[in-house]
DRENDODO-541807 format. One record per residue (C-alpha): residue number from 1; x, y, z. Coordinates in steps of 0.2 Angstrom, whole numbers, plus 5000, padded with zeros to 4 digits. Layout:
<torfis>
@seq = NUM	px = X	py = Y	pz = Z $
...
</torfis>
This chain:
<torfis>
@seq = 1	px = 5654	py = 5115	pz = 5824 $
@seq = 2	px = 5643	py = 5102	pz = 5822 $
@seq = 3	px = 5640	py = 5088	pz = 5833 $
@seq = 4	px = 5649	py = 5074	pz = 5832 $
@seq = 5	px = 5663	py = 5083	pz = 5821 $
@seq = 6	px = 5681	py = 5082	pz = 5829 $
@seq = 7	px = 5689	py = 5097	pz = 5834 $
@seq = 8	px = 5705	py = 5096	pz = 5823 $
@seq = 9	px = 5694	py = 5087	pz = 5808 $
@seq = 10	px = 5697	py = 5105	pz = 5798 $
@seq = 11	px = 5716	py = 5105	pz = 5798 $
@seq = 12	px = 5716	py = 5088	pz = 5794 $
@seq = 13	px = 5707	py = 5092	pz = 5777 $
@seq = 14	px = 5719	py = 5109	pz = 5775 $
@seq = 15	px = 5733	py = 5096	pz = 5776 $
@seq = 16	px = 5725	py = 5083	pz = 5764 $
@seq = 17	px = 5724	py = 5100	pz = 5754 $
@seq = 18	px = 5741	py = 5104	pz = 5756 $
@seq = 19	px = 5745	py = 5088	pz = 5748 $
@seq = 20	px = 5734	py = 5089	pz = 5733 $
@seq = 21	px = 5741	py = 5105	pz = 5731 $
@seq = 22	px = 5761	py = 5095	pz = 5728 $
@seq = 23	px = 5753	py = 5082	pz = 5717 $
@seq = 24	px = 5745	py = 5095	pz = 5706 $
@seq = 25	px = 5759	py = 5105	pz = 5700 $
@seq = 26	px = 5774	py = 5094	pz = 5703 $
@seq = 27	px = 5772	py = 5084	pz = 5688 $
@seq = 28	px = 5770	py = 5100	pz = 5677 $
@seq = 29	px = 5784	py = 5111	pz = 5681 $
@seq = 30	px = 5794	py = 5096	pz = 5681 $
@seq = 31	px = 5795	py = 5098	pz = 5662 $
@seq = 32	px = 5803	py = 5115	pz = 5658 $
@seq = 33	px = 5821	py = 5109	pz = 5665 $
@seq = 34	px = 5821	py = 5093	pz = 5654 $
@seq = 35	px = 5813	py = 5103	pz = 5640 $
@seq = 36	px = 5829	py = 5104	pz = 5629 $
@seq = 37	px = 5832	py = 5088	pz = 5631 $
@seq = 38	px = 5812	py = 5084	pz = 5625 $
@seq = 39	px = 5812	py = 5097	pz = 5611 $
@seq = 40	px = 5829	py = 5088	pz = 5605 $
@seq = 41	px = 5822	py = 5068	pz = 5606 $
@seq = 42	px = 5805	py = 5074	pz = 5600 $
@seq = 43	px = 5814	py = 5084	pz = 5588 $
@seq = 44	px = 5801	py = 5099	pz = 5591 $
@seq = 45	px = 5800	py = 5118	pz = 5588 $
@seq = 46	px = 5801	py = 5129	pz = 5604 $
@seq = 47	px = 5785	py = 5134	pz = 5602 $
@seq = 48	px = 5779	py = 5115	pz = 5602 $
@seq = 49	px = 5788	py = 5112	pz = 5617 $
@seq = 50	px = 5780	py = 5129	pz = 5624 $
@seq = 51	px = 5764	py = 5122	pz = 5620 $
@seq = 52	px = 5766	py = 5105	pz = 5628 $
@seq = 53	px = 5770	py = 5111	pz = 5646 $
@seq = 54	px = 5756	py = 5124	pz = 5642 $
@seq = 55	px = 5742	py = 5112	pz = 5636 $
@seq = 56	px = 5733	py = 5108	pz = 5652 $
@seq = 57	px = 5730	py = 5124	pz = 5656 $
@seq = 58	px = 5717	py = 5125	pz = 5640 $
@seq = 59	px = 5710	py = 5109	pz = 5647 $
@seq = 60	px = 5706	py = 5116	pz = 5664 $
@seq = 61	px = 5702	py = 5134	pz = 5656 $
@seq = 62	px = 5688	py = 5122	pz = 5645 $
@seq = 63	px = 5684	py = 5112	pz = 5660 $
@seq = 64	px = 5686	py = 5122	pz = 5675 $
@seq = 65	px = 5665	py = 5129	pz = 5675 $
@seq = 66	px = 5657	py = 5112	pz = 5673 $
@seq = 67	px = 5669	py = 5106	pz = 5686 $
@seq = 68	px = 5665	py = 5118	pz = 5698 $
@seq = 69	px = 5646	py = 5114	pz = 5695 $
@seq = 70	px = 5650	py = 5096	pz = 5697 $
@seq = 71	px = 5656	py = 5098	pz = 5714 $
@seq = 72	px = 5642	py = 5109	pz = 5718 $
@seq = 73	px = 5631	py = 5095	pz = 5713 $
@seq = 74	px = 5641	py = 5079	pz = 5719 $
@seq = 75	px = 5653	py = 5086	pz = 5731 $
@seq = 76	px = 5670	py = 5091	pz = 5734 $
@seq = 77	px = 5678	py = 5074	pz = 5738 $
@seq = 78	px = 5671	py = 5064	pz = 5722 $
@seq = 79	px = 5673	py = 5081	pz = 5711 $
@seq = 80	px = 5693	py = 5081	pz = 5716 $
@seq = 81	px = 5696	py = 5063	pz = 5719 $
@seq = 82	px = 5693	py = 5057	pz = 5701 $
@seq = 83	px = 5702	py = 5071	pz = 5695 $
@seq = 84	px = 5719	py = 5067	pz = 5704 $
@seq = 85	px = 5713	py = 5049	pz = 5701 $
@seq = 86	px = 5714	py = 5058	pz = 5681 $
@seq = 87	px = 5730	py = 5068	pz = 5685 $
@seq = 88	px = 5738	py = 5051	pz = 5689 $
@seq = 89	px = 5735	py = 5042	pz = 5675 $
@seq = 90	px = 5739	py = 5057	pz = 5663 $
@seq = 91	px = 5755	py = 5059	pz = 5671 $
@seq = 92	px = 5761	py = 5043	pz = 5671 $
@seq = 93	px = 5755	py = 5040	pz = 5653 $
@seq = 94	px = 5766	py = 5052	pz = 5646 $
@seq = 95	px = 5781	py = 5041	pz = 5650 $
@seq = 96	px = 5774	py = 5029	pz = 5636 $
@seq = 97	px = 5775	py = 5045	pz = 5624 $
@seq = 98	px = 5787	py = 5042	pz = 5606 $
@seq = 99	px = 5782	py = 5060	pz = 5597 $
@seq = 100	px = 5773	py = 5078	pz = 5599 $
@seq = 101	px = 5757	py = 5070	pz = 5596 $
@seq = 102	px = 5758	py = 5057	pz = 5608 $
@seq = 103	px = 5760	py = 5067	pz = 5621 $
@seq = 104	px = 5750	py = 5081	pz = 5618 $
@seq = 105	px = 5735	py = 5067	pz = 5620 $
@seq = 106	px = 5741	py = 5062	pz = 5638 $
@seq = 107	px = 5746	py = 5079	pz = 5643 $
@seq = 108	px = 5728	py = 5083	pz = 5639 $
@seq = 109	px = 5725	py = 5069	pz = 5650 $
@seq = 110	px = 5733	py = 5078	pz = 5664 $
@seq = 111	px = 5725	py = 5092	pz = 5660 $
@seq = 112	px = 5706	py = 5086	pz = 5662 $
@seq = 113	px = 5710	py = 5081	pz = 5681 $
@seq = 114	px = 5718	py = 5096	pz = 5685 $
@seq = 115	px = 5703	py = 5104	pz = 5680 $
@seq = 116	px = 5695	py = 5093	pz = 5691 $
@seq = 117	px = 5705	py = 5096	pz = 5706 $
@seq = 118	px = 5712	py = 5116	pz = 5705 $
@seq = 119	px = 5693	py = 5125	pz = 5704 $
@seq = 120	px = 5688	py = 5117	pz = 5721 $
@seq = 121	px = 5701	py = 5120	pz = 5732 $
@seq = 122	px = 5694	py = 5135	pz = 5737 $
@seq = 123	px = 5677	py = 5130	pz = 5738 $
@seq = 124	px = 5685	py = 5117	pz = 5751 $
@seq = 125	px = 5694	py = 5131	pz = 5761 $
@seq = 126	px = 5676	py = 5142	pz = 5763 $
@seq = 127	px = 5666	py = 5125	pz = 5766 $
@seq = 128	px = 5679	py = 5120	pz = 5780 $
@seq = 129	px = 5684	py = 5135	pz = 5788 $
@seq = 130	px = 5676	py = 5155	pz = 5796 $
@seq = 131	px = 5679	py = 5170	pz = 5787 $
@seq = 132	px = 5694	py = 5178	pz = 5799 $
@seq = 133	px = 5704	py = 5163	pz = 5793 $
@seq = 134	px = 5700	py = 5162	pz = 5774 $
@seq = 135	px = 5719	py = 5172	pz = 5771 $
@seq = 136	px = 5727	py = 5162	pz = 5782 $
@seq = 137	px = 5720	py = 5143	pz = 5776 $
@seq = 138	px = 5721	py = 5148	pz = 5758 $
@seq = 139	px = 5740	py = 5153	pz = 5761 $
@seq = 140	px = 5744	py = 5136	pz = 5770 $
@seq = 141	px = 5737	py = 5124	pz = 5757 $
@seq = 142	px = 5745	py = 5136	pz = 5741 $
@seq = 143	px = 5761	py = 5134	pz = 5748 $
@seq = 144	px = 5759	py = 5115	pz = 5745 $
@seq = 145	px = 5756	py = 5120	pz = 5727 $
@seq = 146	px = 5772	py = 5132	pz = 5727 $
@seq = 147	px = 5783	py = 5119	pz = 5736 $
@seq = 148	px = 5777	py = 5106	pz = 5723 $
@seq = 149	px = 5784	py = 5119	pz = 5709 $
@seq = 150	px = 5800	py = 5124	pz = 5718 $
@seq = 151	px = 5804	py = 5104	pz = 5724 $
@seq = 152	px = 5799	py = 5100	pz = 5705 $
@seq = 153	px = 5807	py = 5114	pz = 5696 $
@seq = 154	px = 5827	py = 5113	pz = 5707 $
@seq = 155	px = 5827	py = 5093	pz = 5708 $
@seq = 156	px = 5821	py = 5087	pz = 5690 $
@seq = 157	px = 5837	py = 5089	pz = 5681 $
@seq = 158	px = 5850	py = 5084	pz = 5695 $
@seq = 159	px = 5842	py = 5071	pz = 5704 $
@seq = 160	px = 5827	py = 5064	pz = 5697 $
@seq = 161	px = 5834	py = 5062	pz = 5676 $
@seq = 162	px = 5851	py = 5054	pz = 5681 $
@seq = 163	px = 5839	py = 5039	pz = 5688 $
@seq = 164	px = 5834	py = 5035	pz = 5672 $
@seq = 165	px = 5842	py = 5045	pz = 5660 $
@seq = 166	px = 5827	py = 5048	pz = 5651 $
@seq = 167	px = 5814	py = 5062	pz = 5650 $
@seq = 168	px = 5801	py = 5048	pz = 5649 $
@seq = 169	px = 5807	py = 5042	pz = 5666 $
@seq = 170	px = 5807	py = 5058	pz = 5674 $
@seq = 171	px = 5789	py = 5057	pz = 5671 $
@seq = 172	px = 5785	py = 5041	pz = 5680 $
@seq = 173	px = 5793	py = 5048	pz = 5696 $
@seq = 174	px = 5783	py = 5063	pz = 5696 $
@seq = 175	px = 5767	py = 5052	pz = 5695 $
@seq = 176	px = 5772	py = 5045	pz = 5714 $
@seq = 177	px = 5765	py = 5061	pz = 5725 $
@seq = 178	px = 5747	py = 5060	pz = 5713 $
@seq = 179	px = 5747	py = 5041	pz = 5716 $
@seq = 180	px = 5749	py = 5045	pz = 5736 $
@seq = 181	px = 5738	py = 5063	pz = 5735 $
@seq = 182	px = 5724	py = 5049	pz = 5728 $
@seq = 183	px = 5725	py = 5038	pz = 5741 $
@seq = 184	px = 5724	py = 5050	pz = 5756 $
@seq = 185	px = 5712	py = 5059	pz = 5748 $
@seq = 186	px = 5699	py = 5045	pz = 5746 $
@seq = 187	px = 5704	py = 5038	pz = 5763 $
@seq = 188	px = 5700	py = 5054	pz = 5774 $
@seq = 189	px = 5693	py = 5068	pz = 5766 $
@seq = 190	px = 5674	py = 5067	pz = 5770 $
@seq = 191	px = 5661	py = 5081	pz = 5763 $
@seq = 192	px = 5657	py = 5095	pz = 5775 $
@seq = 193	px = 5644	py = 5093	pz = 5786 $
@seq = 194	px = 5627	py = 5104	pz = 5781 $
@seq = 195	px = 5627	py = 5120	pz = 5788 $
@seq = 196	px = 5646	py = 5119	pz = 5793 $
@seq = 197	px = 5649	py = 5134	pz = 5779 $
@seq = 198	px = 5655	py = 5150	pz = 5792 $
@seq = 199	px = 5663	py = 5162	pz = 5778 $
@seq = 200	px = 5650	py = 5171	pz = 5767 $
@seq = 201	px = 5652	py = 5186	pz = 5756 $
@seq = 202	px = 5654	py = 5204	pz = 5760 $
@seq = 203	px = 5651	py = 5220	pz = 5751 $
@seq = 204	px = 5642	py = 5220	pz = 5735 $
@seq = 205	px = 5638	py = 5203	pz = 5735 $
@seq = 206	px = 5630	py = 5198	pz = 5752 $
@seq = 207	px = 5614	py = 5191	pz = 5746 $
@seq = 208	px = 5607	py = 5174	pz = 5744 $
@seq = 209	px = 5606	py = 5174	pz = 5723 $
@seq = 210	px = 5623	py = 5177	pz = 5715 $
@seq = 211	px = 5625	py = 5179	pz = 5697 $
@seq = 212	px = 5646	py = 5175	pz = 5692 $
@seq = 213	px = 5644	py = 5182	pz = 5674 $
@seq = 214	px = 5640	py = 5199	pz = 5681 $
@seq = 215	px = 5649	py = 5202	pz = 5696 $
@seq = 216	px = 5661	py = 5216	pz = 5691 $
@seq = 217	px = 5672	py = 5212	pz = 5705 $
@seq = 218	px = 5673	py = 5194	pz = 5700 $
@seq = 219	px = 5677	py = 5199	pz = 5684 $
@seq = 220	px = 5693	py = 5211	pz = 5691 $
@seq = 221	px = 5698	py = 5194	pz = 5700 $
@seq = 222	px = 5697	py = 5183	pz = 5685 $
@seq = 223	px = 5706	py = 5196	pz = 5674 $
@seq = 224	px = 5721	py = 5197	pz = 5686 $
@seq = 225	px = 5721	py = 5178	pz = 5687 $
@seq = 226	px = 5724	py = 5178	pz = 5669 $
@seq = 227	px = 5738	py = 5191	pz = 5670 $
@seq = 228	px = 5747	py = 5181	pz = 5686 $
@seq = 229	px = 5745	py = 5165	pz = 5677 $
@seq = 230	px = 5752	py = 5175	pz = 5659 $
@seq = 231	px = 5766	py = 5180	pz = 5668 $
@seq = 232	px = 5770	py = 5167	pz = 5681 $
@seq = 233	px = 5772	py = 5153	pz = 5668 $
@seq = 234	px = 5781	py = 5165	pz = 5654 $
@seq = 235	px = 5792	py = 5165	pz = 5668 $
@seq = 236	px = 5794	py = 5147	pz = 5674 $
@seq = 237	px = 5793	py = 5139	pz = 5657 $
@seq = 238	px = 5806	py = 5152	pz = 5649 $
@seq = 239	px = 5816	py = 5157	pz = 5666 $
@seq = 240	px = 5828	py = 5141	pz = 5661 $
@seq = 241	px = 5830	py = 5147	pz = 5645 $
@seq = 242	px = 5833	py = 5166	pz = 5649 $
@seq = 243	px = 5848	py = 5158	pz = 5661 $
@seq = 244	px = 5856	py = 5148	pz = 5648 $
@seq = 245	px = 5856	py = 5164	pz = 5635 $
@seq = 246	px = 5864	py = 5173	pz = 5647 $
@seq = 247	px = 5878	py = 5160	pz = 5648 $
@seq = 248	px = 5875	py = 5148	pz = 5662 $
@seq = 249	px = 5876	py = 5129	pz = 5659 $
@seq = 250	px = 5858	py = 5118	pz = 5658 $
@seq = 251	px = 5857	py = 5113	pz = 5676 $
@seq = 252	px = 5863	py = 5130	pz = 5684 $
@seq = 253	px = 5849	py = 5138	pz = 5673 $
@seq = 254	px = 5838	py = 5125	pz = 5682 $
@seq = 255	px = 5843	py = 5127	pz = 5698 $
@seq = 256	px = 5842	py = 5147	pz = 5697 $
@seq = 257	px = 5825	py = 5146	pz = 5690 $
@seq = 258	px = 5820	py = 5135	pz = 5705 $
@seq = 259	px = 5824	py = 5151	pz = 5716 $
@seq = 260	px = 5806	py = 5158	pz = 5711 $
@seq = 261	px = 5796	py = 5146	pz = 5717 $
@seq = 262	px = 5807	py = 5144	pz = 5733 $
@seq = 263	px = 5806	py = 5162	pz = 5738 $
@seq = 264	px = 5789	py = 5162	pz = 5735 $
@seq = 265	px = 5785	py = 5150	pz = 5747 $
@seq = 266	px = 5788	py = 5160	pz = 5765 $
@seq = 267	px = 5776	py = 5174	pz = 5758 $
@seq = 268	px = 5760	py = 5162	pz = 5752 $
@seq = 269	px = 5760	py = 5158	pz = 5768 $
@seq = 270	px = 5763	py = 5174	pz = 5777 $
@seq = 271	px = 5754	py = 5187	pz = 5766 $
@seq = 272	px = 5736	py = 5181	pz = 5770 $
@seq = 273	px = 5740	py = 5178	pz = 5786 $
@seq = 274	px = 5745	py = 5198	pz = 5786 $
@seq = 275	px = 5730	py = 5201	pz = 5776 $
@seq = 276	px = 5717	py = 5194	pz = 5788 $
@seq = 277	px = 5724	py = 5202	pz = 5804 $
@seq = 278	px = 5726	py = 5220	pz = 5794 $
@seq = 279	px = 5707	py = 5218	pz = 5786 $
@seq = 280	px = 5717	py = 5220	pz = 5770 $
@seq = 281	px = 5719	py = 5209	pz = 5754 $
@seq = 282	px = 5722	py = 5224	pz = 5739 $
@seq = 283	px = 5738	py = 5230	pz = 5750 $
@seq = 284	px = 5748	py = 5214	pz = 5747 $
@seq = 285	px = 5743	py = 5212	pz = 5730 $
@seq = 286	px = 5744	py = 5230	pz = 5719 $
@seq = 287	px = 5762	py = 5230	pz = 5725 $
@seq = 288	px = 5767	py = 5214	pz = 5720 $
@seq = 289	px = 5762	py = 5220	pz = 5704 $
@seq = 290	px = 5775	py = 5234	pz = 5703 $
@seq = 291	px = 5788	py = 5223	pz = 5707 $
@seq = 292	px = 5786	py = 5213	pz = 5694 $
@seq = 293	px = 5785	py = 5227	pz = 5680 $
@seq = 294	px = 5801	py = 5233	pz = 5688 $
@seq = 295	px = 5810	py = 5216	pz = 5688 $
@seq = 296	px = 5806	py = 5210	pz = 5672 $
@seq = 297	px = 5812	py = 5224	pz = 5663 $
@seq = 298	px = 5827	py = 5223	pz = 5672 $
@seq = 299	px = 5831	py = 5205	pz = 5667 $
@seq = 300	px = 5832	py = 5213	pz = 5651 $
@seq = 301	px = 5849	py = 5219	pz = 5653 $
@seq = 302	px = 5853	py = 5210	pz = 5669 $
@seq = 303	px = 5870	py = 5201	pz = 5665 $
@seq = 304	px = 5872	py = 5181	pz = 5671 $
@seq = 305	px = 5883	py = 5187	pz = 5687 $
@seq = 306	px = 5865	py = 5196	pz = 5693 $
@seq = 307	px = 5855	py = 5181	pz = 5687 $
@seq = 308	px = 5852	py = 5176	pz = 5705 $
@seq = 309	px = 5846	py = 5191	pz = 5712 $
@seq = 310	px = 5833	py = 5192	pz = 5697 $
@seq = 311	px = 5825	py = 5176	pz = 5701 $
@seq = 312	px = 5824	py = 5182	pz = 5720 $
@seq = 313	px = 5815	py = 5197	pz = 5718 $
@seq = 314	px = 5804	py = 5189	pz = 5705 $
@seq = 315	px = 5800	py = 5176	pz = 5719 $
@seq = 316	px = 5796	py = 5190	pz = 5731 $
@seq = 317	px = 5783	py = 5198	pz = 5720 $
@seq = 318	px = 5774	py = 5181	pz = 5714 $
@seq = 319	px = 5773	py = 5174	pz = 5731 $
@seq = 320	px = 5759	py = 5184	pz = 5739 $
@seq = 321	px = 5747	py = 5184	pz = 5721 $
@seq = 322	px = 5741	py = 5166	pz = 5720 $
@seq = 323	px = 5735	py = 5165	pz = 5738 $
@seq = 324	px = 5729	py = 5182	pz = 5739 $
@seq = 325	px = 5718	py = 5182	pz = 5724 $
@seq = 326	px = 5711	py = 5165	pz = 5727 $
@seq = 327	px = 5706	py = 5173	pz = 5746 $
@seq = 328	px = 5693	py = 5184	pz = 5738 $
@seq = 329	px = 5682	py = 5170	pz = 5731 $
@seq = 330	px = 5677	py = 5163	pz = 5748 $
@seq = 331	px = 5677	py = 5181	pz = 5751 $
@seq = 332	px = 5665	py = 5187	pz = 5738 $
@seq = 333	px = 5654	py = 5172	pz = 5736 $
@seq = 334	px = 5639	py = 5165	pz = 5744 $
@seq = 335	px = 5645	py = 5146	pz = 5749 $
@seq = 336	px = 5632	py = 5141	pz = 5733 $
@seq = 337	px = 5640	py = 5148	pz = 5722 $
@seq = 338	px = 5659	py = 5147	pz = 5723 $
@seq = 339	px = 5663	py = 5131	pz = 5712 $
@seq = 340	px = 5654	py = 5138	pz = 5698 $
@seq = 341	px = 5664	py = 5155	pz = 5703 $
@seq = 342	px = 5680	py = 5147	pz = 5705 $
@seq = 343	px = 5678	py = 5140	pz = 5688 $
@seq = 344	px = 5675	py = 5156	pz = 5680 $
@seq = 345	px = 5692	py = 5163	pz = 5688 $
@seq = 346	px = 5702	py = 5147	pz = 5684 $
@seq = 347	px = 5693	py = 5145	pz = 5666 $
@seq = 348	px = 5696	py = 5162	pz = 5660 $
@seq = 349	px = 5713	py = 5164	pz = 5671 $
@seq = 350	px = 5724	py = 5151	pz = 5666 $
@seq = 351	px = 5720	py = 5152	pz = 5648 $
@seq = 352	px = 5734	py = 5166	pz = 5652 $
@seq = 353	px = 5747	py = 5151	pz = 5659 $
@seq = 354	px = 5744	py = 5143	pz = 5639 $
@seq = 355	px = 5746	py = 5161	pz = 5630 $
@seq = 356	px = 5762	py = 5165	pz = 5639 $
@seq = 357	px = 5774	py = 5152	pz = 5636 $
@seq = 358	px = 5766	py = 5146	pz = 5621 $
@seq = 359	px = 5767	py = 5164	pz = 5611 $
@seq = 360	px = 5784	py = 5165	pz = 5621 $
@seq = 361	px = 5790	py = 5148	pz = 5613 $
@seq = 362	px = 5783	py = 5157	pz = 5594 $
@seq = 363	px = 5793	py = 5174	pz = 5598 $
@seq = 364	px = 5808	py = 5165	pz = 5604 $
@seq = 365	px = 5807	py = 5156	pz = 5586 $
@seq = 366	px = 5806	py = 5172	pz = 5578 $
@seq = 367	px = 5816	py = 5184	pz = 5587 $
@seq = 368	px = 5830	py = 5171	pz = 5593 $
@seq = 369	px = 5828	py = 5180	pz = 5610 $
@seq = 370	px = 5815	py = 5181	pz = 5625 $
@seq = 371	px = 5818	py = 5201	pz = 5628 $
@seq = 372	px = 5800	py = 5205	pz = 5619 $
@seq = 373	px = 5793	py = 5191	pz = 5630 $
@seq = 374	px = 5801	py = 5200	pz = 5646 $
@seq = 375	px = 5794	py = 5219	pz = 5637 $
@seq = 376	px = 5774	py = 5210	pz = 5637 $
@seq = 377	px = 5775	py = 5201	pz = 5654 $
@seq = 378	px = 5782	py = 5219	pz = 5661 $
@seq = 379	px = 5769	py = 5228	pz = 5652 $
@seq = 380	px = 5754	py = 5216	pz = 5657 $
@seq = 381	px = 5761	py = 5219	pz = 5677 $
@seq = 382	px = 5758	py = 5236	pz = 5674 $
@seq = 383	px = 5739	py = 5232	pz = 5669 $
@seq = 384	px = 5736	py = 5223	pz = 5684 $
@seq = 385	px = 5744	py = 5239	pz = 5696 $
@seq = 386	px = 5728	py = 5247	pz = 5691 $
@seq = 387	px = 5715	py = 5231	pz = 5691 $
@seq = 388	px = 5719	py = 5227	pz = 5708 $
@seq = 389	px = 5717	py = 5244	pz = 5715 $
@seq = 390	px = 5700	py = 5245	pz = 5706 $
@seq = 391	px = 5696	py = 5229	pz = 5718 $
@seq = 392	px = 5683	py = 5230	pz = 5733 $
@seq = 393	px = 5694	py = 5228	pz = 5747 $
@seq = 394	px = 5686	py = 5214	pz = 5756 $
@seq = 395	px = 5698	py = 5212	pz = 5771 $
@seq = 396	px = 5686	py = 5205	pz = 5786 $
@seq = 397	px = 5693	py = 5218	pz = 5796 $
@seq = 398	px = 5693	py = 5232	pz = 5787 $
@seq = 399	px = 5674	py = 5240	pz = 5791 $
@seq = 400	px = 5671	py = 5235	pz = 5772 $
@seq = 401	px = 5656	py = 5248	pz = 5767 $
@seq = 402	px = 5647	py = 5241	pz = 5748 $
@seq = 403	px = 5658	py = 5243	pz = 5735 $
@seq = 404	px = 5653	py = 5253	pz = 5719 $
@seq = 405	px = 5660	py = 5243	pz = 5710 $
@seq = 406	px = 5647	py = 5240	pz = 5694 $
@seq = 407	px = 5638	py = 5223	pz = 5696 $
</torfis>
């Protein structure tokens, strides 16, 4: 620790990350519970609609390199505090909107901050804190992130549209937690202090130069990030819709859909934790996997009365992938090199949270049903079974030996 720096200065940043974290996602996923009601005053197609709540994913896969280099360049705090600055204003904008086009141009809006913010996170987590707590931090501040989607996701339709009785207004509150995210943030989160990096990386890339475009393990990590960001937001943008074929009533679908995100919530916390005292991350992440094949083809013929216990076992397998797979970039990386690595994973990676419910939307017009959309997001689970067990395991624990991974 360096001199001058208080003792409980790291968990105050992990907490100001936590609540970036809420105001990210928050205003995102509050849009596929009102999304009937948009698609009807809009007068869209599904696949419209699809695209909508997918379009600032493309904006951050577009964005998400130069931003990492920028915060390389200028720092975490300005990097992120003009994007949530960006989120703010893109969010609350989209209230203003009267048709598709309109609010494709400030969702877009959205879309540049949260490539501003999302990619730096983790450079903030291996800037601020030692390699033996990289799981445990990185599951702390990502349950801000899937709190922000549960609370979004369950409350939208019952509590937050009644106060206005309008989609548009349903935006406006969700702009609240960026506006109060923004002002904490540039209030007290300072840059780390030089020579306050402790976590470095093991294995195959523990040396001083590192070259993102070909780390093959990086690549691994990047190509499961696209497949958990396919299948995550396939499911949260449809889930709603899935509940509502099967019989049940606009805002039940809602609230049974909420049930992902809430389930997931205990287990980004407490699978890094597990992975850091077991010297494991590839344990808590293959499995997950499986699960999901498994579920997913299930909810194929799962009739409305199992409905809920669908949603919970999907919770259970999504909650350990986001915080486990962002772990292995302060992992991996040099402490140089993770904003421009970070934004290799999140450029490449969530172009899978646009594909998903946008070609969703598209097979939903078509078909008139979302089983083939449940058939691809089981088969794409099945894929990453395999990628992660051709990870290094990079558990600081685990008496890690150079992967031979190719490089």
């Amino acid at each position: 620790m360096q001199p001058g720096t208080k003792p409980q200065s790291s968990w105050v940043i992990l907490l100001c990350a936590w609540l970036m974290g809420f105001a990210l996602e928050s205003p995102l996923f509050c849009v596929p519970p009102v999304m009937h009601i948009i698609t009807e005053e809009l007068r869209l197609s599904y696949a419209q609609s699809g695209f909508i709540f997918s379009v600032p994913l493309i904006i951050l896969a577009a964005i998400a390199i130069p931003s990492g280099a920028l915060a390389d360049r200028i720092g975490i705090r300005k990097a992120a505090g003009i994007g949530i600055i960006v989120i703010a204003a893109g969010s609350l904008l989209r209230g203003t909107a009267t048709d598709f086009w309109t609010l494709l141009v400030f969702t877009c809006l959205y879309g540049v901050g949260l490539g501003l913010v999302l990619p730096n996170l983790p450079k903030l987590v291996g800037s601020w804190f030692p390699p033996q707590r990289i799981g445990f931090v990185t599951g702390l501040y990502t349950t801000g992130i899937v709190f922000g989607i549960a609370l979004s996701v369950a409350i939208t339709l019952p509590v937050v549209f009644p106060i206005t009785n309008t989609f548009q207004g349903v935006f406006y509150i969700w702009t609240i937690p960026a506006v109060a995210a923004a002002i904490v943030w540039w209030i007290v989160v300072k840059e780390p202090q030089p020579g306050r990096r402790q976590s470095g990386p093991v294995g195959e890339v523990n040396r001083s130069s590192y070259r993102i475009w070909t780390s093959g393990s990086l690549w691994l990590v990047t190509i499961l990030f696209f497949i958990i960001n396919y299948v995550t937001f396939s499911w949260l943008g449809w889930a709603p819709q899935l509940m509502m074929d099967k019989g049940a009533p606009p805002a039940l679908a809602a609230l049974m859909a909420s049930v992902m995100p809430w389930v997931s919530i205990p287990l980004a916390f407490a699978a890094p934790w597990a992975s850091d005292r077991i010297g494991s991350r590839k344990l808590f992440l293959w499995p997950s996997f499986a699960l999901f094949a498994l579920v997913l083809v299930s909810a194929i013929y799962a009739p409305l009365s199992l409905g809920w216990a669908v949603v919970v076992v999907v919770g259970l397998a999504a909650g350990a992938q986001l915080p486990i797979i962002l772990s292995f970039l302060p992992d991996l990386v040099p402490a140089g090199g993770i904003g421009r690595a970070g934004g290799m994973v999140m450029s490449i990676g969530y172009i899978g949270g646009l594909v998903g419910p946008w070609l969703g939307g598209y097979i939903l017009d078509i078909t008139g049903t979302l089983n083939l959309n449940l058939v691809i997001l089981a088969g794409l689970s099945a894929v990453g079974i395999y990628l992660a067990l051709r990870l290094p395991e990079t558990g600081v624990r685990a008496g890690l030996r150079p992967s031979k991974t190719p490089h």
